[in-house]
N, C-alpha and C positions, 0 to 999 in steps of 0.2 A: 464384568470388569470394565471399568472407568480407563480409556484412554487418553492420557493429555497431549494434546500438540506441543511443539517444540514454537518456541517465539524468535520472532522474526528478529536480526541485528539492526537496529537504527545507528549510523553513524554519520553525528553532526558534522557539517564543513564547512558551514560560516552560520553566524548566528548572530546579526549585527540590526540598526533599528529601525530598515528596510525590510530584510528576508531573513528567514530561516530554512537551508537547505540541508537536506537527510538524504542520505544514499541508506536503502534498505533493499535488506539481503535474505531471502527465506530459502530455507532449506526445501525440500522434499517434504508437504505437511506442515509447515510452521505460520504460524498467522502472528498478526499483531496484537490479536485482543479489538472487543469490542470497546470501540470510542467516539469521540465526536469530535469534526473539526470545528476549532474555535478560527479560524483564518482561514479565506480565500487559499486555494493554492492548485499550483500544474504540475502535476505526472509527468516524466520522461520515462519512458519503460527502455532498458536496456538490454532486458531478452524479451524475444519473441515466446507468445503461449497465454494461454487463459490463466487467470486468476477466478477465484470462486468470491462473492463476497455476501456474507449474513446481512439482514438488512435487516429493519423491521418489518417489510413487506415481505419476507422472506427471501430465501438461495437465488442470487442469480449468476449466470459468468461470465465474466465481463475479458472478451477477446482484446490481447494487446501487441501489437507489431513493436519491435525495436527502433525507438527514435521517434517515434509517432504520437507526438503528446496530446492530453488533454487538459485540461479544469475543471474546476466543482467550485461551488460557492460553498461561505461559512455555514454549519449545521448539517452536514452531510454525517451519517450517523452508520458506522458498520464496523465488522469484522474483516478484514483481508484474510486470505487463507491460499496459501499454492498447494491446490491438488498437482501438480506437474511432478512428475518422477525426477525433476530435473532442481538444480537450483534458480527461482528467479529473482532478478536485481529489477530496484527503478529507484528513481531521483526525485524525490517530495521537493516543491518550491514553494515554502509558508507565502503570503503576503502580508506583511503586516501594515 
């Protein structure tokens, strides 16, 4: 039997010809789908707890404290996915 994850809520709150900023919300299990960034951009993680992420290199987990941001450059290629029994939140900041 074929389980599907539940997909993660992306919700825009500015999207102007600077930045694009997304508050995303995963349930218990819900990822985003496998994608690629096309933009620069910085993470704010709003709960504490790991996140799992698919790569092409494969599984890795990637540990995130609340308020403790980072970055990635354009081309960064994965799956997000919260294994957390819990719901977790973070705040995507595109650069454009």
């Amino acid at each position: 039997m074929t389980t599907t994850r539940p997909s993660a809520i992306p919700t825009v709150q500015i999207d102007n010809e600077r930045v694009k900023v997304t508050e995303w919300r995963f349930a218990p299990g819900a990822h985003t789908g496998w994608h690629r960034h096309g933009m620069d951009y910085v993470v704010v993680p709003m709960t504490t707890g790991a996140l799992t992420l698919d790569t092409p290199n494969g599984q890795i987990q990637s540990p995130l404290t609340a308020g403790v941001s980072y970055t990635r450059l354009t081309g960064v290629e994965h799956d997000v996915i919260n294994a957390n029994d819990f719901e977790f939140v973070f705040v995507e900041i595109e650069l454009k």
